[in-house]
C-alpha positions in Angstrom: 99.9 77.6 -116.5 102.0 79.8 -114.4 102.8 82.2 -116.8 101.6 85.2 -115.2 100.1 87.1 -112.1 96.9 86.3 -110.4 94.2 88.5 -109.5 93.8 89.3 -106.2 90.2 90.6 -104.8 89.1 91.7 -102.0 88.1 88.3 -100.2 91.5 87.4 -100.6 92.7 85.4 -97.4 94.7 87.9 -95.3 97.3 85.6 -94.8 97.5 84.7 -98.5 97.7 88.3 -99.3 100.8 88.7 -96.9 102.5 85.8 -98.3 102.2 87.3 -101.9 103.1 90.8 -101.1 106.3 90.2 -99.0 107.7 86.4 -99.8 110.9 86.6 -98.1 109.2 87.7 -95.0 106.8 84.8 -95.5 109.6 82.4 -95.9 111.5 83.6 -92.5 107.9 84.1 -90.4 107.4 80.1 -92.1 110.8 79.2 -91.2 111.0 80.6 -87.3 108.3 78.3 -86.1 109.0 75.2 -88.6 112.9 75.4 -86.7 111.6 75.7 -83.4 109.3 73.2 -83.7 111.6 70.5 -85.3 113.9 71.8 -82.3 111.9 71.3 -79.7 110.8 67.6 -81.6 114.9 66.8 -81.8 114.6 68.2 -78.0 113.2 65.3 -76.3 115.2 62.8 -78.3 118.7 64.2 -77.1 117.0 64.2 -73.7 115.9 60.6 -74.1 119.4 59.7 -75.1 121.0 62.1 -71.9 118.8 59.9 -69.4 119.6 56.6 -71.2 123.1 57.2 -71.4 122.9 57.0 -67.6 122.0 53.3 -68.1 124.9 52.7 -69.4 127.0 52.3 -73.3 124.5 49.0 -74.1 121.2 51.3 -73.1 122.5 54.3 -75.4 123.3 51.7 -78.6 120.1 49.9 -77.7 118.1 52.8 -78.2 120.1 53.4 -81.4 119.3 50.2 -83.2 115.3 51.3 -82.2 116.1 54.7 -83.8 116.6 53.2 -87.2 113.5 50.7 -87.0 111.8 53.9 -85.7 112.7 56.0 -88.7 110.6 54.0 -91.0 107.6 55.0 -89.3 108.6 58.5 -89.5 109.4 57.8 -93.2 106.0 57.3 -93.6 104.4 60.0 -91.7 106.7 62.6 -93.5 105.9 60.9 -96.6 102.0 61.7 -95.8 102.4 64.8 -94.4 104.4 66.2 -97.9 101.8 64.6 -99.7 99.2 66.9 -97.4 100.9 69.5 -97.1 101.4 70.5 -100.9 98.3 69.5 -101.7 96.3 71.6 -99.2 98.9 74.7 -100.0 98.0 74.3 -103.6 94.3 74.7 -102.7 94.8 77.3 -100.3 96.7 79.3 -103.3 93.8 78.4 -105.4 91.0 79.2 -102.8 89.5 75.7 -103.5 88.2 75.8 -100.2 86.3 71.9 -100.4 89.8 70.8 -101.2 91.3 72.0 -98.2 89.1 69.6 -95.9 88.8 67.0 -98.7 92.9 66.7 -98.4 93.1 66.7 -94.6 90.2 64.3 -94.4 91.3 61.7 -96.9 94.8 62.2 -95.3 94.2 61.2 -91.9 92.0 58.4 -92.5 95.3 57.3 -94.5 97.3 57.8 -91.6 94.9 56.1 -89.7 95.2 53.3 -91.4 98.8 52.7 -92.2 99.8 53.2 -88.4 97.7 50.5 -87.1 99.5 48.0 -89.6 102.8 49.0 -89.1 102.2 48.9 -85.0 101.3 45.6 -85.4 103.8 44.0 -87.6 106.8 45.4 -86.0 105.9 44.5 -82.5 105.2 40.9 -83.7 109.2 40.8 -85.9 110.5 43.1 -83.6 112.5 40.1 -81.3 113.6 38.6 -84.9 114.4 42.0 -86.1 116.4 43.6 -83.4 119.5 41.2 -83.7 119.7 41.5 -87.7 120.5 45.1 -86.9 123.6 44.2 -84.9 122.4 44.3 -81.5 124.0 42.2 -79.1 123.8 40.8 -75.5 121.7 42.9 -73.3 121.1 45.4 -75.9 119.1 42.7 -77.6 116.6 42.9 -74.7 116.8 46.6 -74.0 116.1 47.3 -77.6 112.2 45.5 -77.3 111.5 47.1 -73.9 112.2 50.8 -75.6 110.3 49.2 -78.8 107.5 47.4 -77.7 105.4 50.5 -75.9 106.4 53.3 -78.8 104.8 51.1 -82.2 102.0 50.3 -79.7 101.4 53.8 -79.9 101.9 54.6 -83.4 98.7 55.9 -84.2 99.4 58.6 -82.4 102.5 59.6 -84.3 100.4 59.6 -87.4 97.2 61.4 -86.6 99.4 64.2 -84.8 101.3 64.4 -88.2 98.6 64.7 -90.5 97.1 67.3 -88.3 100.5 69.3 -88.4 100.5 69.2 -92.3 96.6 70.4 -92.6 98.0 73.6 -90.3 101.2 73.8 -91.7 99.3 73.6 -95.6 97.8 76.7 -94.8 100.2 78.3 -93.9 100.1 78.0 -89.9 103.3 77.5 -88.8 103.5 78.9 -84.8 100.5 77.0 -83.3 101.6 73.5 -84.4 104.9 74.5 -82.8 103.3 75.6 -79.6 102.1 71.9 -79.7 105.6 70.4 -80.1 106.7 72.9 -77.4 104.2 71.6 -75.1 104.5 67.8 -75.5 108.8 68.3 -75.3 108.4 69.9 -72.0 106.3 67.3 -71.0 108.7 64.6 -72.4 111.2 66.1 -70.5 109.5 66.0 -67.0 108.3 62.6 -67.0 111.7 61.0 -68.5 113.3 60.6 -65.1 110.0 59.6 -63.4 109.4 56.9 -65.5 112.8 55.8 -66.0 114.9 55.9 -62.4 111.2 57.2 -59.8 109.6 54.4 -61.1 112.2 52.0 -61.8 111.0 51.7 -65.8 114.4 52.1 -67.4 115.0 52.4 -70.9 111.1 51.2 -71.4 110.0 54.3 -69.2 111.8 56.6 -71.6 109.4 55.4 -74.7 106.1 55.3 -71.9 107.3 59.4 -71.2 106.9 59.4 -75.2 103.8 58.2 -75.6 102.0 60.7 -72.7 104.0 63.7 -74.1 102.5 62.5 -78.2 99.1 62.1 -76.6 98.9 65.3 -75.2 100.6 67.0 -78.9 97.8 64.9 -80.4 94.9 66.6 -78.6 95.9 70.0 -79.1 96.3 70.0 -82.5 93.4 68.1 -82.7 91.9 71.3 -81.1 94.1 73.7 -83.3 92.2 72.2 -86.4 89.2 72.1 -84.9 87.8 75.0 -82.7 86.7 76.5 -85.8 85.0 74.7 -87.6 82.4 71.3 -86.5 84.1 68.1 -86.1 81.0 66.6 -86.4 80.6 68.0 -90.1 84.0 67.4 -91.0 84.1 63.4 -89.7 80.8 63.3 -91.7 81.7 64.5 -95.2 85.3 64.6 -95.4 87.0 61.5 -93.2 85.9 59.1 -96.3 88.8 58.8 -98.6 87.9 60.4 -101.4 89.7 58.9 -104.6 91.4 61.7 -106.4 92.4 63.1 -103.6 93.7 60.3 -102.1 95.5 59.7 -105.4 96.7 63.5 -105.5 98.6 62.3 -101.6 99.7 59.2 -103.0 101.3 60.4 -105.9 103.4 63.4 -104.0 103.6 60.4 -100.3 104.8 57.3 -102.1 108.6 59.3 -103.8 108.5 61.0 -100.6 107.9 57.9 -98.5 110.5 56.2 -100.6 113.1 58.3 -100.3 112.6 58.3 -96.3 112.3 54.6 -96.3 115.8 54.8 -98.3 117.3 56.8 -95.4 115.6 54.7 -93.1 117.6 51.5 -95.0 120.7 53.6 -95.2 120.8 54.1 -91.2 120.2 50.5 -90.9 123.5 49.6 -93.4 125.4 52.3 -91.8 124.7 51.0 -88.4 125.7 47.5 -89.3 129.0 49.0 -90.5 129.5 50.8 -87.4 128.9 48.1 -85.1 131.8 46.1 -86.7 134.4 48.1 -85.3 132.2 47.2 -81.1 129.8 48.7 -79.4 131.3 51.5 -77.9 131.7 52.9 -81.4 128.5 52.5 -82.3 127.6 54.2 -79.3 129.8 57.1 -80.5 128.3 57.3 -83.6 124.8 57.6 -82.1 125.6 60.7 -79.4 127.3 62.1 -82.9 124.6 61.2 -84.6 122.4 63.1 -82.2 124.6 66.6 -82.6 124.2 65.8 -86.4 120.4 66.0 -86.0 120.2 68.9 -84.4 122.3 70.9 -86.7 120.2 69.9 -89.7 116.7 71.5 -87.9 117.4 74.7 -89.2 117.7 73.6 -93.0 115.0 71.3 -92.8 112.7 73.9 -90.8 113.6 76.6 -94.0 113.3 73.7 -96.8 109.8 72.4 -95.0 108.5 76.4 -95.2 110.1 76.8 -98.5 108.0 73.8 -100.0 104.9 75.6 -98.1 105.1 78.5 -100.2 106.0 77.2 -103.4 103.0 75.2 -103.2 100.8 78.4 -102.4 102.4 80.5 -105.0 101.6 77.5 -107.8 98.0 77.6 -106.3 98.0 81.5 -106.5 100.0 80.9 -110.1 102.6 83.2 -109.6 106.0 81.7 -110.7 108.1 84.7 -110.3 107.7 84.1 -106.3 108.3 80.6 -106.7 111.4 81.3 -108.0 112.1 84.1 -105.6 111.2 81.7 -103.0 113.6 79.0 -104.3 116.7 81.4 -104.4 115.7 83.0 -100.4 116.0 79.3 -99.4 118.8 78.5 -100.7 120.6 81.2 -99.5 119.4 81.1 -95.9 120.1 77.1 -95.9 123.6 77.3 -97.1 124.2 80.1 -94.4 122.7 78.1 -91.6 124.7 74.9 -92.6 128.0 76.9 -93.2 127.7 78.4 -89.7 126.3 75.3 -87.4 128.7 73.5 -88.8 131.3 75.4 -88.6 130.1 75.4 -84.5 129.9 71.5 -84.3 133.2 71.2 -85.7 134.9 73.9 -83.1 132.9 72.1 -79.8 132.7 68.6 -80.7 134.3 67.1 -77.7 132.2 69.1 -75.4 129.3 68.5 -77.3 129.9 64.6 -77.4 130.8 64.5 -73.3 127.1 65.4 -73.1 126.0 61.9 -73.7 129.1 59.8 -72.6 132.4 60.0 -70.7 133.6 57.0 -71.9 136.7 58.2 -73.1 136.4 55.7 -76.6 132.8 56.5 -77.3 134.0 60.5 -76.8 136.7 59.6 -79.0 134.4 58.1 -82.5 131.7 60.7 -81.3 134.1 63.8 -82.1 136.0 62.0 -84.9 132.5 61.5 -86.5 131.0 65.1 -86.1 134.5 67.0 -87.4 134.4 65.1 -91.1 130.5 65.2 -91.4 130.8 69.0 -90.7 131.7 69.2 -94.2 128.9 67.9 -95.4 126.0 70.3 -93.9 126.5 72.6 -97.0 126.1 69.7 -99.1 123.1 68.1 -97.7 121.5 71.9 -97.2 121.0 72.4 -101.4 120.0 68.8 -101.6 116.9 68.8 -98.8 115.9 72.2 -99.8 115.9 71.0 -103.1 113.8 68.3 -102.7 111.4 69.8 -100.8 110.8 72.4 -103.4 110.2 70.2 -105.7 107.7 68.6 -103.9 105.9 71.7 -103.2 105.5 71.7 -106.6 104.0 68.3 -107.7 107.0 67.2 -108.2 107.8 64.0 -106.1 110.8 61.5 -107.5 113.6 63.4 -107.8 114.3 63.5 -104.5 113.4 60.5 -104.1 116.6 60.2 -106.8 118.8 62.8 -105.4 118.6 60.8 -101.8 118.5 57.5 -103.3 122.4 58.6 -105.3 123.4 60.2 -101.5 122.6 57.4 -99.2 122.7 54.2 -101.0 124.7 54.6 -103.9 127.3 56.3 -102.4 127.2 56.6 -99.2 126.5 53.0 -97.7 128.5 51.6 -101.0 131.3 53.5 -99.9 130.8 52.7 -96.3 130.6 48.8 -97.0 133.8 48.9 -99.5 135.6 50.5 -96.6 134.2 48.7 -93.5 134.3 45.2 -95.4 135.8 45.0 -98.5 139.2 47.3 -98.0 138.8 47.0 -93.7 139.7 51.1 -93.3 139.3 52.8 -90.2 135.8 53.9 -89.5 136.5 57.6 -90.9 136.4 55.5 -94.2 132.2 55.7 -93.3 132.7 59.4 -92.7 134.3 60.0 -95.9 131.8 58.2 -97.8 128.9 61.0 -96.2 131.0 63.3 -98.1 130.6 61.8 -100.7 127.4 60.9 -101.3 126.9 64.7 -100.7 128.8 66.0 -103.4 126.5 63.8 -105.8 123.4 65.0 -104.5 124.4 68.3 -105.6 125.3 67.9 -108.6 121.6 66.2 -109.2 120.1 69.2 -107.1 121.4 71.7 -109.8 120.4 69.5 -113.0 116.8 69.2 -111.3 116.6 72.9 -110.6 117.3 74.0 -114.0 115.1 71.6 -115.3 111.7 72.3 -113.7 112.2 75.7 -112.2 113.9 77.2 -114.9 113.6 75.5 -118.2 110.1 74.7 -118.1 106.4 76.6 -117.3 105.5 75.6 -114.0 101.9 74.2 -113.8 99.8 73.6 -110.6 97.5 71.0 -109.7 94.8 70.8 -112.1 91.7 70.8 -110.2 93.2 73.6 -108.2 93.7 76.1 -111.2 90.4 75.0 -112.5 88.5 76.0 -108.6 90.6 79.2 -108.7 88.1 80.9 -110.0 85.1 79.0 -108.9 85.4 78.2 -105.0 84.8 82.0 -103.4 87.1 82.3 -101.0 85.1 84.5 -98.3 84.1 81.1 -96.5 87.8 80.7 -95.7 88.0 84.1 -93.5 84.2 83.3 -92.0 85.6 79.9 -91.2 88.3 81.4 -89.2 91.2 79.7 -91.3 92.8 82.8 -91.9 93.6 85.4 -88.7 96.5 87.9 -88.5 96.9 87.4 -85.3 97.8 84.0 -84.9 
């Protein structure tokens, strides 16, 4: 039970130590690298979008209706990497050091696994799948060739993701960064040699992909590695091992689920776009792409918030996990007041990035100016969530997203699209929307299990707390101030 301060000794993890003695600095020296690297991830997919766009309006929606097949996939890497990444911060708070490997083991065998299956299936429905979406005419075609080569390499995606969340789970935020950095740049310099050197086209922008994930992949393969023996680690910790694998499964499923819902909610919305033509929908999806990159910040503060919730429940110390919750709220709502208070002033020049179609400019700016209101809303809900996962605490917000994005916000797109045959700011509105119900759910969670309630870590972890010694960690070189 978290009801009051642990010990710390002297073979306290540096790093840990740090984290407990100054948690706001941990959550803005967690937060820096978490932003940059989801920047420099959202990076190559606004450049993939600039070079397609030269292809021309049925290119750029092509490569939207991939982007919403493409986001279950990611839906289930972020699922596994919150279901690693609490876990293996709980353990790290606990200095269970076998759990730490026995989590990161059992979850990238997972990862493995589930990425193999889902490259398969969706190459074989992908040319039965791509026209449910909407597509149409030559975007019907361009859609497989940008689909076909990225699900070949999904495997990729996933062992790269599970690797991220074994770092990140201990608290190493700046090297897995340094990875992303890497690959983007990479991304970047091979999307026009692929695309117009080569003669690829849109298919060259997903081969550019792949390289640029390979070479992510390796590194933090390296990252995880160079301290300890691969050969000892594929031997005793790649087997799943039941608990944990249930410990993942419990936290990945809610967390898959409510990714899987956003995934189905990008899907609905994009169907109701694409009944007012294509150029709107092509609108939508350079809007869509400003959109993104506003969010990075919050989700780069909510992902290091869940980090050190879950490493102050493993350390039992509630008072920071509070503390922690209230810094991250406070820096999210900032971040989303001010970005979108910046998309809002610049949106035509920020939508004449992707297009100069004067239409597509046209839905593009209409759409970021009413969604603009919504950042603050969506900025207590993520953060939410992902403090609650941190915690053990998986399906409510797999709620809170389910009320946002299907039950209000495709409802009310759908009644206004097909049912009442609005303008398509009737889709906009209903973002709103769904927004202001999220936060109402955020606050009755909150109070609930963060203030209402002991909070308890994961049982095997409080139990090791004061059996694993934690020395090994620091001999092991998991822990080094100067990284």
């Amino acid at each position: 039970m978290l009801t009051g301060r642990a010990p710390m000794t002297h073979a306290t993890p540096s790093r840990l130590e740090t984290f407990v003695a100054h948690p706001g600095r941990a959550l803005f020296n967690l937060s820096l690298p978490m932003i940059a690297g989801f920047t420099v991830h959202a990076l190559y997919t606004v450049v993939d979008s600039v070079f397609i766009g030269r292809l021309g309006p049925e290119a750029l929606a092509a490569s939207g209706y991939i982007s919403s097949i493409f986001y279950i996939s990611i839906a289930l890497t972020n699922g596994l990497a919150t279901g690693i990444t609490a876990n293996v911060a709980q353990s790290y708070g606990a200095k269970n050091i076998a759990a730490i490997d026995e989590y990161g083991g059992t979850g990238l065998t997972l990862s493995v696994l589930i990425s193999i299956v889902l490259g398969i299936a969706t190459i074989l429905a992908g040319p039965a799948l791509i026209p449910l979406l909407g597509a149409e005419g030559a975007s019907i075609s361009l859609a497989f060739d940008y689909m076909a080569p990225l699900f070949a390499g999904m495997p990729l995606f996933f062992i790269a993701t599970a690797l991220r969340s074994m770092l990140n789970g201990k608290g190493d935020a700046k090297r897995p960064m340094i990875a992303l950095a890497v690959s983007t740049l990479i991304n970047v310099a091979l999307d026009p040699l692929f695309m117009f050197t080569f003669g690829m086209g849109i298919r060259g922008a997903a081969v550019a992909t792949l390289v640029a994930q390979t070479v992510a992949t390796v590194m933090l393969a390296w990252m995880v590695f160079s301290q300890q023996s691969l050969k000892d680690f594929l031997k005793h910790h790649l087997a799943m091992r039941a608990q944990r694998l249930l410990d993942i499964v419990r936290l990945a499923v809610p967390a898959t689920a409510g990714q899987l819902v956003m995934a189905m909610g990008m899907i609905a919305i994009n169907r109701s776009v694409s009944a007012y033509g294509q150029t709107a929908m092509a609108g939508y999806v350079a809007g869509n792409r400003i959109d993104m990159c506003v969010s990075l910040p919050i989700m780069g503060i909510a992902s290091a918030a869940m980090t050190l919730t879950g490493i102050f429940a493993g350390a039992a110390r509630s008072d920071l996990v509070r503390r922690t919750t209230i810094n991250a709220y406070g820096a999210a709502l900032i971040c989303a007041v001010s970005l979108g208070s910046l998309s809002y002033a610049f949106a035509p020049s920020l939508i004449a990035i992707f297009t100069k179609d004067a239409h597509t400019l046209q839905i593009g700016t209409q759409y970021l100016r009413w969604v603009a209101f919504s950042y603050p809303l969506m900025a207590v809900g993520m953060t939410t969530g992902r403090i609650l996962q941190g915690l053990g605490f998986g399906w409510p917000s797999l709620i809170i997203t389910a009320l946002r994005v299907l039950g209000i916000g495709v409802t009310g797109a759908f009644i206004s699209t097909f049912v009442l045959h609005w303008p398509v700011t009737g889709v906009w509105a209903s973002f709103i929307a769904g927004g202001f119900g999220a936060l109402l759910l955020s606050i009755y969670y909150v109070r609930r299990y963060l203030w209402r309630q002991t909070l308890v870590p994961f049982r095997d972890n409080a139990e090791a707390a004061d059996s694993e010694p934690a020395a090994p960690l620091e001999a092991r070189g998991l822990v080094d101030e100067h990284r």
